[in-house]
Each structure stands twice: as C-alpha cells, then as structure tokens.
DOLOKOL-876801 format. One record per residue (C-alpha): residue number from 0; x, y, z. Coordinates in steps of 0.001 Angstrom, whole numbers, plus 500000, padded with zeros to 6 digits. Layout:
BEGIN
R    n      c1      c2      c3
R  NUM       X       Y       Z
...
! end
This chain:
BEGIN
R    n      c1      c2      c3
R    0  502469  555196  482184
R    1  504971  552921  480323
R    2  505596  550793  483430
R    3  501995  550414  483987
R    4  502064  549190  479827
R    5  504601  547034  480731
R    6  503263  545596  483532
R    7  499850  544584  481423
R    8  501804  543766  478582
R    9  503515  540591  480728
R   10  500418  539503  482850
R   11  498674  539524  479378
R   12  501804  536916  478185
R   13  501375  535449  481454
R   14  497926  534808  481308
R   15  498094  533307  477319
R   16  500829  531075  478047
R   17  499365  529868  481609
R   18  495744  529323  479424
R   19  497866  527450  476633
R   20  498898  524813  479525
R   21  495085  524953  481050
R   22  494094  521557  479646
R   23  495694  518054  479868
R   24  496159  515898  476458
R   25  493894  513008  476470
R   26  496553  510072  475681
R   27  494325  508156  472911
R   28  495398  504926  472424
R   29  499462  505529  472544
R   30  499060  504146  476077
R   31  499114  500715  475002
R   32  502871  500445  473267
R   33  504800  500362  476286
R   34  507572  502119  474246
R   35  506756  506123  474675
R   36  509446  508749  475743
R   37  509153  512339  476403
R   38  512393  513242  475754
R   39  510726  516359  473924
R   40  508701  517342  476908
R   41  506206  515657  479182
R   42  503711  513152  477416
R   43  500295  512269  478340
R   44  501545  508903  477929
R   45  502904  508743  481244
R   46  501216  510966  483869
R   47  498850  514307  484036
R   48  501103  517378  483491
R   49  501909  519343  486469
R   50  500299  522674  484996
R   51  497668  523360  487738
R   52  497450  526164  489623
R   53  498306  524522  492697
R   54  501256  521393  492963
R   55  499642  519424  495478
R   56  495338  518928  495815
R   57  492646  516697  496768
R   58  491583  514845  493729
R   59  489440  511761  492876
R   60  489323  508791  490614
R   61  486697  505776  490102
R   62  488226  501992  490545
R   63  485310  499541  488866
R   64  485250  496825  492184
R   65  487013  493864  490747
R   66  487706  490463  493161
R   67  490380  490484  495059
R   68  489795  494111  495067
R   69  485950  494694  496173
R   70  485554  495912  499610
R   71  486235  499368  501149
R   72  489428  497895  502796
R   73  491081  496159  499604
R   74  490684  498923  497652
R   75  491817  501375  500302
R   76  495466  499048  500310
R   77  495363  498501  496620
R   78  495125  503066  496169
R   79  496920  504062  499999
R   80  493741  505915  500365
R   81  491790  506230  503803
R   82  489618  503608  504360
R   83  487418  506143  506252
R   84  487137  508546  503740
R   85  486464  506033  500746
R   86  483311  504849  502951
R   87  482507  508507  503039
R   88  482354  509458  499839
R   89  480902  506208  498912
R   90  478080  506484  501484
R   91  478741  502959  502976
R   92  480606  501370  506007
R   93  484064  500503  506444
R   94  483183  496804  506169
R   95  481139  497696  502556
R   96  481399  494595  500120
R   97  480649  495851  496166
R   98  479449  493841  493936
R   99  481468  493078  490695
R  100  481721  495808  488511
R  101  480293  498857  491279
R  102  482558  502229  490514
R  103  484079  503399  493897
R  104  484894  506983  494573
R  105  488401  506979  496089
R  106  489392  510066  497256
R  107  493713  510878  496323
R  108  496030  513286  497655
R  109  497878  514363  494278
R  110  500834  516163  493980
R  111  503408  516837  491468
R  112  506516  514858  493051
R  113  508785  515437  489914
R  114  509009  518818  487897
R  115  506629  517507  485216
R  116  503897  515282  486079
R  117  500906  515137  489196
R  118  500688  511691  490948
R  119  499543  509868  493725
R  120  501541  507160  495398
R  121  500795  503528  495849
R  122  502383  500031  496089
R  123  501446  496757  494283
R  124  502287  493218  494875
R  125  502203  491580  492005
R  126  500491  487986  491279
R  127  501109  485564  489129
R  128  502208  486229  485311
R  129  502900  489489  485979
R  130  503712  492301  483359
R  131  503699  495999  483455
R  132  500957  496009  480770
R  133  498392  493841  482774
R  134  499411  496012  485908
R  135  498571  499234  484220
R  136  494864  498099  482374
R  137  493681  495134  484031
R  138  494880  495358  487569
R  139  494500  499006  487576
R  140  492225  499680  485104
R  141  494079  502258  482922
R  142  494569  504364  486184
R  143  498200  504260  485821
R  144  500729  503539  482500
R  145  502576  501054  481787
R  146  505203  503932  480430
R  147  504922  505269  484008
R  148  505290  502323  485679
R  149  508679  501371  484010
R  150  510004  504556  484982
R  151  509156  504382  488531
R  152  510605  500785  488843
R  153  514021  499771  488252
R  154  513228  496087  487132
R  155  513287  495008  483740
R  156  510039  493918  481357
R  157  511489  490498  482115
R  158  512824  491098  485564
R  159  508961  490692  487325
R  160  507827  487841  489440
R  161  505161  486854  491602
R  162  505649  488244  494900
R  163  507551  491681  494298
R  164  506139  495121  494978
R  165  505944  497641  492748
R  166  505407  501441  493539
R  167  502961  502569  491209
R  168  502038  506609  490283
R  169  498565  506926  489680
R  170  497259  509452  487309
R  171  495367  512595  489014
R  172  495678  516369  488288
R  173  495294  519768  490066
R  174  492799  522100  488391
R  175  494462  525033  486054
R  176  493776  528468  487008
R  177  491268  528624  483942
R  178  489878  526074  485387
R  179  489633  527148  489063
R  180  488076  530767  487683
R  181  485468  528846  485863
R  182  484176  527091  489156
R  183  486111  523912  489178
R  184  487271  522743  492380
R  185  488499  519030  491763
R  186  489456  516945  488910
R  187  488185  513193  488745
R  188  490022  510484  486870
R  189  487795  508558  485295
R  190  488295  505405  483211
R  191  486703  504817  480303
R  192  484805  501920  479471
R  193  483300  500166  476213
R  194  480649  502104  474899
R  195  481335  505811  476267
R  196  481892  508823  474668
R  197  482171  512528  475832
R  198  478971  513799  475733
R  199  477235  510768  477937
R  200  480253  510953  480622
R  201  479757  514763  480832
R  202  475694  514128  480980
R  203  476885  510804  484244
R  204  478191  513804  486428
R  205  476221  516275  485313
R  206  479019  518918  483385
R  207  478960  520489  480449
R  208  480505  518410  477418
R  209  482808  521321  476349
R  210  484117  521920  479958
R  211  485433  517852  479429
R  212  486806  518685  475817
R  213  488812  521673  477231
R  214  490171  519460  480155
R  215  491264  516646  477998
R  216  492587  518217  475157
R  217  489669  517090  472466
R  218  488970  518752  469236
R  219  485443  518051  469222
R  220  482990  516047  471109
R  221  482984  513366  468976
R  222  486376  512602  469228
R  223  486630  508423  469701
R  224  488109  507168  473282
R  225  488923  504197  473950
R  226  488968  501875  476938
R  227  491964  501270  479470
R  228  492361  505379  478724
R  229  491116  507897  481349
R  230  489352  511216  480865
R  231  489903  513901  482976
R  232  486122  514883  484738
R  233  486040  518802  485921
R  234  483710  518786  489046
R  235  482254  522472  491073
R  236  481647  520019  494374
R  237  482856  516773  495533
R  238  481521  513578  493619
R  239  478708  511546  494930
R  240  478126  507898  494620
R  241  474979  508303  493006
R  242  476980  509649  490011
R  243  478424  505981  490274
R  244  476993  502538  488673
R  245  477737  498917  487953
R  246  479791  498317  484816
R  247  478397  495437  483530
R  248  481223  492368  483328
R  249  481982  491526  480300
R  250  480924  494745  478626
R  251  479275  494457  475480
R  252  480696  496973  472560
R  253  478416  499427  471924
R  254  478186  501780  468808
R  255  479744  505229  469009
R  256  477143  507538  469958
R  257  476876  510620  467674
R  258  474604  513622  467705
R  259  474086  513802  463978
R  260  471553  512300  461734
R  261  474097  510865  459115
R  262  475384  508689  461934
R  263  472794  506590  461810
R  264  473772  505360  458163
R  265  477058  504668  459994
R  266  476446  503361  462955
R  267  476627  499516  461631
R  268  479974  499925  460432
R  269  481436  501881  463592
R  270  480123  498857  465449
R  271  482471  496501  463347
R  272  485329  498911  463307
R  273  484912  499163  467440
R  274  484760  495229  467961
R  275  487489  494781  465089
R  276  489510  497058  467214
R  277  488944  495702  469939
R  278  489474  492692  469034
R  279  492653  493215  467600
R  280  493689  494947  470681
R  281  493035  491969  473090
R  282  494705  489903  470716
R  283  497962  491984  470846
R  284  497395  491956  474506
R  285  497747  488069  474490
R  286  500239  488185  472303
R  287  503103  489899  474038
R  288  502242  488326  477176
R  289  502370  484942  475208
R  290  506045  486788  473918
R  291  506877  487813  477523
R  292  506410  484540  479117
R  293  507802  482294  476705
R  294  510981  484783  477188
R  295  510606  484823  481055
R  296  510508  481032  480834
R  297  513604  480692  478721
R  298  515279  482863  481143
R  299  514399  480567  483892
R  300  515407  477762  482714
R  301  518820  478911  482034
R  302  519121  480223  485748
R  303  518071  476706  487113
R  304  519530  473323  486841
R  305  518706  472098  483230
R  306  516833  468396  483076
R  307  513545  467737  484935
R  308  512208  471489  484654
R  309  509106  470320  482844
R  310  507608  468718  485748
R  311  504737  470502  487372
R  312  505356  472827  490077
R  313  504756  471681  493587
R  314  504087  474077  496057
R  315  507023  474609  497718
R  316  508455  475214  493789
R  317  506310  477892  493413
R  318  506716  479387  497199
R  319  510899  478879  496353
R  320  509956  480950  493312
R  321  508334  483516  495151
R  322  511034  483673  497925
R  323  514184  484070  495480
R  324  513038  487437  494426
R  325  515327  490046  495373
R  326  515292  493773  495297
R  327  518649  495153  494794
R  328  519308  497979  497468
R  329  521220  501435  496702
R  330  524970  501417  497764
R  331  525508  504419  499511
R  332  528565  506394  499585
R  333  529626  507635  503018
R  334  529429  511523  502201
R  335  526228  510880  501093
R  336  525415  509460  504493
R  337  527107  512094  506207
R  338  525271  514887  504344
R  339  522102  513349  504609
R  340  522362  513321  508334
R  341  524432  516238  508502
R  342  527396  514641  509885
R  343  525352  512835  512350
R  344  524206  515467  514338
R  345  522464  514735  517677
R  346  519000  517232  516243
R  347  519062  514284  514154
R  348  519381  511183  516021
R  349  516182  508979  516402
R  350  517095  506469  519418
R  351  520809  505094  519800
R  352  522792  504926  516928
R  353  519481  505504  514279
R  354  519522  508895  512646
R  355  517149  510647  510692
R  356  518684  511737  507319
R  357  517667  513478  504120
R  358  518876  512039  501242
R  359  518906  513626  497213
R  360  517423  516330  495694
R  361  514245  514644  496256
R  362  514879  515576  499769
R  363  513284  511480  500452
R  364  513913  510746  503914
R  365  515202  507822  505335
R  366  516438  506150  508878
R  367  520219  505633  509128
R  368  521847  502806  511367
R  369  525302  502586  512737
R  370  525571  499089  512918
R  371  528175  497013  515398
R  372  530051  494232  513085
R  373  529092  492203  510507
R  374  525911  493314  508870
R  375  525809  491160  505512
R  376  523605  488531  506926
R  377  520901  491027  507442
R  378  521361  492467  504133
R  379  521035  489732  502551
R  380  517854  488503  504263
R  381  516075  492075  503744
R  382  517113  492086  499910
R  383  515167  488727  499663
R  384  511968  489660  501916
R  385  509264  491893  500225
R  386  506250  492758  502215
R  387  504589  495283  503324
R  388  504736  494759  507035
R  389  508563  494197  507349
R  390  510892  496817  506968
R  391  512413  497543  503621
R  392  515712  498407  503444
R  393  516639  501185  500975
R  394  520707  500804  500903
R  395  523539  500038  502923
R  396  526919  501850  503065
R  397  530667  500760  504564
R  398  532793  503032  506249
R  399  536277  501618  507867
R  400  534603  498465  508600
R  401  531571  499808  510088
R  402  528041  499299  508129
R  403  525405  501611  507926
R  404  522234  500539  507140
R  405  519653  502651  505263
R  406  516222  502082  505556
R  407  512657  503333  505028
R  408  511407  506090  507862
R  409  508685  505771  510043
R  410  507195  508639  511570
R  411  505737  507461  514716
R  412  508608  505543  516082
R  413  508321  502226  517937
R  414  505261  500940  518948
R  415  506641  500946  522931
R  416  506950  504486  522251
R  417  503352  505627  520791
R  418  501408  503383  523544
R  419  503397  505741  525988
R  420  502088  508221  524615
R  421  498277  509576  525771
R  422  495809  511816  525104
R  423  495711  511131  521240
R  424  491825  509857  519748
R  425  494133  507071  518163
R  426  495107  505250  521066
R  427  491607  505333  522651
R  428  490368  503672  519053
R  429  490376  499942  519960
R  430  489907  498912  515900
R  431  493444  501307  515717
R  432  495011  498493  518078
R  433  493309  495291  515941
R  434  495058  496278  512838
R  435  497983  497047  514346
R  436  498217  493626  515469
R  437  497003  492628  512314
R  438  500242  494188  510459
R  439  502540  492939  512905
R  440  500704  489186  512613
R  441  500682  489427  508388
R  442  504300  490346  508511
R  443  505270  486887  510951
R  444  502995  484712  508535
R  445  505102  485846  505572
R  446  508445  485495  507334
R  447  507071  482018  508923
R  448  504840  480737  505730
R  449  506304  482557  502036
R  450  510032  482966  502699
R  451  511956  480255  501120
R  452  513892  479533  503563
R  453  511314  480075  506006
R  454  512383  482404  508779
R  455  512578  483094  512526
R  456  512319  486980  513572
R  457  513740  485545  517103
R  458  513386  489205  518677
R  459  509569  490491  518196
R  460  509185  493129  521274
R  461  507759  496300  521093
R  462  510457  498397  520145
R  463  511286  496136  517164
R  464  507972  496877  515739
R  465  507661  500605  513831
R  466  504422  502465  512893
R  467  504833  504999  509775
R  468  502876  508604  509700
R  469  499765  506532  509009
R  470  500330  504144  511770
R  471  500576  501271  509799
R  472  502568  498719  511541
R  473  506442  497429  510285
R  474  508774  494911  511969
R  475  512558  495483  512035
R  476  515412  494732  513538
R  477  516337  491587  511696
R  478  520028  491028  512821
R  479  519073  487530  514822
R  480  516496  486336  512354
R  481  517535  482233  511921
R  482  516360  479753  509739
R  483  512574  478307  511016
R  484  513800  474794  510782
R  485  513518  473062  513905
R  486  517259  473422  515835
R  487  519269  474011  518978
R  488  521438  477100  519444
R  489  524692  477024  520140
R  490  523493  479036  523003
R  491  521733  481839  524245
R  492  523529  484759  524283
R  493  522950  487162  527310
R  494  522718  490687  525730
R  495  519715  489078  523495
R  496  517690  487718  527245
R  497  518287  490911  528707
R  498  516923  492993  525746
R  499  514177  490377  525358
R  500  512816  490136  528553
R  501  509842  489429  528784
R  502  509501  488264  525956
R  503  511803  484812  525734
R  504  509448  481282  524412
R  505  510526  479048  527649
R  506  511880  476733  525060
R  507  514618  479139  523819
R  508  515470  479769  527287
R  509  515718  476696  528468
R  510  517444  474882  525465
R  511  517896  477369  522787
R  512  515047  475619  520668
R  513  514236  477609  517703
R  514  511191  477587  515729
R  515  508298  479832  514250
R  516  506038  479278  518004
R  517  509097  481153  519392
R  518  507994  484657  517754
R  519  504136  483344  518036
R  520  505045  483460  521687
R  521  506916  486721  521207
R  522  503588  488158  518940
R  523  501317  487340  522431
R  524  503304  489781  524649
R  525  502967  492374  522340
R  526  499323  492157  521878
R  527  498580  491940  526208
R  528  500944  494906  525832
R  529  498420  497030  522815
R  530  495008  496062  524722
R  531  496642  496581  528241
R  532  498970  499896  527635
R  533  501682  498198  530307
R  534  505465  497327  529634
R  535  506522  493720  529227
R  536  507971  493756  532265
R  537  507156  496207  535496
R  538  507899  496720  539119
R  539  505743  496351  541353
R  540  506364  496765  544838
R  541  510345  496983  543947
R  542  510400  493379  541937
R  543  510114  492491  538176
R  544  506807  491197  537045
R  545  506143  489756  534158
R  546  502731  491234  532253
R  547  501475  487931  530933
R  548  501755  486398  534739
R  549  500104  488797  536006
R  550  497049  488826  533552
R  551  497273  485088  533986
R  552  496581  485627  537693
R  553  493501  487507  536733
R  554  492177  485400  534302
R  555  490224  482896  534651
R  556  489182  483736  537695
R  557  484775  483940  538882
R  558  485488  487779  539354
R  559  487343  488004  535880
R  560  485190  490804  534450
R  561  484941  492932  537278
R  562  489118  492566  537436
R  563  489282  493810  533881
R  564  489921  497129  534853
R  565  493019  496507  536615
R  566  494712  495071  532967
R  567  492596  496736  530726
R  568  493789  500309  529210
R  569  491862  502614  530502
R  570  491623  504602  526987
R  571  489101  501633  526196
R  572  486978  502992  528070
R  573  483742  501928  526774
R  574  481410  498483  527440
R  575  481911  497174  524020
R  576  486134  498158  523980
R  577  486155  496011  527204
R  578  484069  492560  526021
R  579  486512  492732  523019
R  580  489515  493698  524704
R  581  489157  490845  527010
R  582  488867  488559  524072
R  583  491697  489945  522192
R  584  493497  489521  525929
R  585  492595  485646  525814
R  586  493809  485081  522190
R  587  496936  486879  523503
R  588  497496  484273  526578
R  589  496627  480977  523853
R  590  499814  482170  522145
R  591  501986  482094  525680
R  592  500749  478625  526147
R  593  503998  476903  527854
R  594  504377  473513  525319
R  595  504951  475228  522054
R  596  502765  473042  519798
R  597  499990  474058  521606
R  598  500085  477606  520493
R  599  498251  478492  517138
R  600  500217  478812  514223
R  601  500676  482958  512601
R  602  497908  482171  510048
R  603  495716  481212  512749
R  604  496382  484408  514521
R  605  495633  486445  511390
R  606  492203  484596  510596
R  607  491273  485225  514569
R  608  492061  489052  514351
R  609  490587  489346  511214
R  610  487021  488083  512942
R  611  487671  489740  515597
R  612  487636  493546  513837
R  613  484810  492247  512197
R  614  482726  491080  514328
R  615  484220  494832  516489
R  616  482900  497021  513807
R  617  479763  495739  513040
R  618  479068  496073  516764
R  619  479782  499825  516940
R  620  478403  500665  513519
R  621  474936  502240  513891
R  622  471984  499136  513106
R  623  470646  502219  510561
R  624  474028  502079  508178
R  625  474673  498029  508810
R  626  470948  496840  508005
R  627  470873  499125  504628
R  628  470032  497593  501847
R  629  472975  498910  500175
R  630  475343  496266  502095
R  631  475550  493698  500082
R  632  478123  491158  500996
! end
C-alpha cells in the first residue's frame, strides 16, 4: 500500500512540474535589445524552450513573401525546407511566384540541438549593411533573435560584411504533453504583425483564444504584442493555406482590439501610444544601425590605406570587399582528430586517406583528410571563399609535418559515385540532375566572378564534386586552384593529366594556359556525364574513349534522335526526359568547344540551366495546377 502511495505521490510531482513547463513565455518586446543573457536559465529571448514532450517534431511557421524571397524555391533556400513540401502545404507548384506580402506555410523539422532550446537549422548570406538586428526582424521577420543569432555565430556586432554566411536557429517548438493530451499535434510559429492581437489570431486558424494564452505564456487575452515577436499557434491538424493571407505592405497601425465596452473611450489614445511606439521603435532601429555603420566604417578605414577612401566605390571595390571576408577555421589538436576518427580506423575511412570522424560532445560529424605536403595554400583559399556550393572547411590540424584537413561531411559521397549507383527514384528524376548542375555551375561563377582574386578550380571531375544527405551539390578538392588571370604554367604536371582525364581544356594540355574556360570546359564533361550516366572516359572494344567524342560522333547527325538512346541514361526514360536531356547534352558540348573564347562564360551556364528547369517543370506539371488562377508570377 505505501509503495503504491509513493508511487502516486511522484507521478503527481511529476505531472505538476511537467504542467508548470507546458507553455512557452511569449518574449514581449525584450527581443529588440540585442543584450539578453540567460545565465539564470533559458530565456524566451533567444529560442522556444525544449520542454515538449518529444525533442525532435514536425513543426510549422509562416514567412510573409518578401522580394528576393517570394517564390517556393527562394524561400525553400532562405528556411532549408523542402521545396516539395512547401508547395504542398501551400497548395501551389514548385515554380509558385507570391505576391508581396502572401504568408507561406513552411513546413520545419525542429529539434532541440542544445539541452535548452528547440530549433531548426538554416544558413544566411548576408547583403549589404548587414547587422544581426536587421537579420533577425527584417530579413527574417522576427522568426529568429538577434540574441540567438550572436550565440550561434562567432563574429562580432562589427565583424559582419556583405558576403558571409551566417547559420541561423529558427524559433519552433514541440508540443508539451498538456498539450498533446488536449489534441494538439503541431505548433506553428507565427509572426505577428501591426494590428493583431490574441483573440483575432486564435479566430485566423480557427483555436480557441485561451489554448494561445496557455501556449505563450499570457495573463490574459488582452495582453499587447508587438510586431517582429512571434506567438506560438497550437494546431489539432496540419495548417492550410487558406488560413493564410496577404499582409498588406506597409501595414497601417491599427488600434488594439478589445472586447470591452470601456475600450472604446480608449481606443483613440491606444492608437497614439501604438504609432508613438512604433515610431520610436523604428527610430531606434535606424539609430544603431546609423551607430553600427559609422563604427564599421571607422574600422575600415583604419584597416585600409588612409587618403583617397572617400571616393565612391567601383565595382571591383565592392567585389574586393566582398572577397576579403574570411571565416576563421577551428585548429584542431591531433587527439582530437584521432578520437574523432577513432585512431583512423579503416570502419571509418571514406575513400583514400578521407575519414569519417565524430567530433565533440555534439557528436557533429565531419570528413577528415590526410593531406601529402604543404597544405597552407588551400587553407588559406577556403578561409576566404564562402558559398554555399564549395566546400567549407571546418579546421585544420598538424601532426609531424603532415596536415589534416577538416571539413564539412557529405552523406552521399562523390557525384561519380551516386550516378553509379541505380535503382533509386532520384536518379531517374531528370529536374534532380538540373539542379545538380545548377550547384556545381553557381559554385564556378562565384569562384570565377566574386572571389577577389578571381579563381581557377583547375580540377572539376566528378569525384571532386560532393552531394550532402539532401543531394545538394559541393565542389572540393581545392589543392590546384590558381589565380584566373590569364597565364602559362610552368608545366603540366603528370599525376594531375592522369587524374584528369578526360577532362583536360586542350589549351592546358597543350601549353599550360590557365583561365576560367578551363573549368567551363571541365563543368561540360560533367554534365554529358549526369544526363548520360557514363564515365569520362571508357573502353570500348579494349581502347580509351573519350565521352564527349563519342556524343560528338552522334550529334549532329540526320538520325540524331533516334541515336539518343545509345548516350542517353536510360533512367530518363520518358519522351519529355529525352527532348530535354538532349538539350541539356548540347549545352554540355557548347562548353567543350575547342577555341576557348568560344565557350560561354559560368554565368551564362547558370542563366541556361536555370531556363532550362523551367521551361522542364512547367512541361511535366499537370495544365490543371499550371493554368490556376492562383499562379501569379
């Protein structure tokens, strides 16, 4: 009997404290100091408490469609979510276009990555005048904080430029077990906008007001919120977009709504408090980025050589600017290494001397490379690069002369490796293979086009370029990378043909010429080799032959089409894979053109592919979904 009195006497504790954690704290407007701590336990100035029942969840929030960020695919790289589920559970097409102001559903996987707060992961590169405020409310639309975002960054309030990416935590939450038992099943994070209060957002997705005030942590439900904040929504069932609407841009400030009768003697001055407020807000806004800049500025001109730095920037100032930005990478020490890929056992080796290791108690892992003499000059070019498409480089280590480089993992290998692969839906998904070119052709038109200097990869294949779990598309394998000024090698060294066959601009090989058209050259291979399945180079009939002479012997030809199925991989099947295969092949063969100024520059590539998917997807998109009226472009 006293055990069973025991035993109800805990779960009763259990259940009290676990329902005195079953609501988050709604920040107010704390969010907009920049200066919070939670040094005395986690603050809803940073991130969503991890109190829910479970630590990881499917959760939503609503982005208000803002230009650059307006279309299903901007939106999907601005959040890491899935393109194909935002259309989804926006009821639209991949190639949707909102108009200004539309709230998109994006659907988050959020988990709680530290001990304290939920999350889900993104990156931003930043633009011009950047500061972790504007990032946090105008960028992101109070979806993040800029508390959160200093912590998950190591560069200073003045450290930010134009050009650097920044991993930002966006704020999502699990529902509690009070919630779960009272029919919740997902949390959405709305923001708030001028004008709202609780009871008309509870009446937009149709819950009750007092299941919102128990989620946020309100007293009543006429507590004030303000915008840039968010408000946790408690939904039974997924959202749908017809809970969604158009914010109107700019918003005009509208009285606080309130259910009693003496708020109607009131409401004139809540109006002036609210645009005071506001107001003031704005103006403090301004002001510290006026304080940041003028700082930033000083800082500058200190760095630089002192004199003429008044003129106006030209554009190769600014692209110098961008260029000089450097993210500092983690020195490793070699037990830490060792640990991580437990003394470089062979369970762990990737390919050659890459291992897979797992670093911290964060258990992050990361790629390891042995690397064969001097290393520095790839160092230094990766701590300067900063772009999505090219491998980052997370730290470096020394061990009795011998480097080891440390970078960022990707799951699905090399790309040589997953087109030798069959059977998976991916590779028979011909839009799969588009942006995959498209990643590979973003990341040359950086290195060629916003590097200062401006950069040769000089060994594009396909086993240089990686694809992470979500087969997004990285190039590494820096360690030849020149300068993209126009010049002569000293000469061409033998191990670098052999491992390049294949591959080689005719101008390298025959006078070590090297210039951006050597990788555009390079870049055609590998897309013959993603629409075609083959190697670079293949026997037939016991002798080397090169893949782009033999599709050159096909091409062209009166019988072209009805030879397309002896090039053509046969996972693109269908009529409408082959007509844009064989276009993709022929954009492929202009960039193998033999006199190197013929070939299209990287940014011509990119504007081709782009059309290309385009043009791909509205062709296989059903005429019913494409001619809706809801596609407004």
């Amino acid at each position: 009997m006293n055990h069973h009195v025991v035993f109800l006497f805990t779960l009763t504790l259990f259940l009290v404290s676990f329902d005195a954690k079953a609501q988050q704290n709604y920040t107010g407007n704390s969010i907009f100091s920049c200066k919070n701590d939670d040094k005395m336990g986690a603050s809803p100035s940073f991130l969503y408490t991890c109190n829910g029942l479970n630590k990881s969840c499917l959760a939503f929030l609503i982005f208000k469609s803002k230009p650059p960020f307006n279309s299903i695919a901007t939106i999907s790289n601005l959040t890491s979510s899935n393109p194909e589920e935002l259309a989804r559970i926006n009821d639209v097409n991949v190639l949707k276009v909102f108009p200004t102001g539309k709230e998109v559903l994006v659907p988050l996987n959020c988990s709680c990555l530290t001990r304290d707060y939920y999350q889900a992961e993104t990156n931003y590169v930043l633009g011009q005048s950047p500061t972790y405020l504007t990032v946090a409310n105008d960028t992101l639309q109070g979806l993040t904080t800029c508390d959160s975002l200093m912590r998950a960054n190591p560069y200073g309030e003045l450290d930010l430029h134009p050009g650097m990416e920044l991993h930002v935590p966006l704020r999502c939450a699990c529902p509690t077990w009070h919630q779960i038992t009272n029919g919740t099943k997902y949390l959405l994070t709305y923001s708030v906008n001028w004008g709202d209060n609780i009871t008309n957002i509870a009446a937009r997705f149709n819950v009750a007001a007092g299941n919102v005030v128990d989620a946020n942590g309100f007293s009543t439900q006429t507590q004030t919120i303000f915008p840039f904040t968010t408000v946790l929504i408690p939904l039974p069932s997924e959202p749908v977009s017809s809970m969604t609407r158009i914010v109107s841009d700019p918003p005009d400030v509208s009285p606080l709504v309130c259910s009693s009768k003496k708020c109607n003697s009131k409401r004139k001055l809540y109006t002036v408090i609210a645009t005071t407020g506001g107001s003031m807000l704005v103006l403090c806004v301004v002001l510290y980025g006026v304080f940041l800049f003028r700082k930033r500025s000083a800082m500058f001109i200190k760095r630089g050589e002192q004199g003429e730095k008044s003129k106006k920037l030209s554009s190769e100032d600014i692209r110098g600017e961008i260029a000089i930005i450097e993210h500092h990478s983690k020195v490793y020490k070699f037990e830490e290494i060792e640990k991580a890929t437990e003394n470089f056992s062979s369970k762990n080796r990737i390919k050659g001397s890459v291992y897979r290791g797992v670093f911290g108690k964060e258990k992050n892992i990361l790629a390891v490379k042995k690397m064969r003499g001097d290393a520095s000059k790839e160092v230094n070019l990766l701590e300067k690069i900063n772009h999505f498409n090219l491998i980052k480089l997370q730290g470096y280590c020394e061990n009795d002369g011998c480097p080891y480089l440390v970078y960022e993992y990707m799951e699905n290998g090399s790309l040589r490796e997953w087109l030798s692969r069959n059977g998976s839906t991916e590779h028979q998904s011909l839009a799969r293979r588009i942006l995959i070119a498209l990643d590979v052709a973003n990341g040359l038109q950086y290195l060629h086009n916003f590097t200062e200097p401006c950069y040769v990869h000089r060994n594009i294949n396909s086993g240089s370029i990686l694809l992470n779990k979500d087969l997004r598309a990285k190039i590494a394998d820096f360690a030849l990378a020149e300068e993209s000024e126009s010049k002569i090698t000293s000469g061409c060294a033998s191990s670098h043909i052999a491992k390049s066959r294949g591959y080689m601009a005719p101008e390298y090989l025959e006078a070590g010429k090297v210039t951006t058209k050597m990788d555009v050259f390079a870049f055609g291979v590998v897309l013959l080799e993603l629409i075609t399945g083959k190697d670079a180079v293949t026997l037939q009939d016991g002798r080397e032959v090169m893949l782009r002479a033999f599709i050159v012997n096909l091409i062209g030809k009166e019988d072209e089409e009805e030879k397309e199925s002896l090039f053509i991989d046969p996972s693109l099947n269908g009529n409408i894979e082959k007509v844009w295969a064989l276009q993709l092949v022929k954009l492929g063969l202009a960039c193998l053109i033999q006199e190197s100024a013929e070939r299209p520059t990287m940014v011509e590539v990119v504007s081709s592919l782009l059309k290309t998917y385009t043009s791909y997807m509205e062709q296989i998109i059903p005429p019913s979904i494409s001619n809706s009226p809801s596609m407004e472009r």
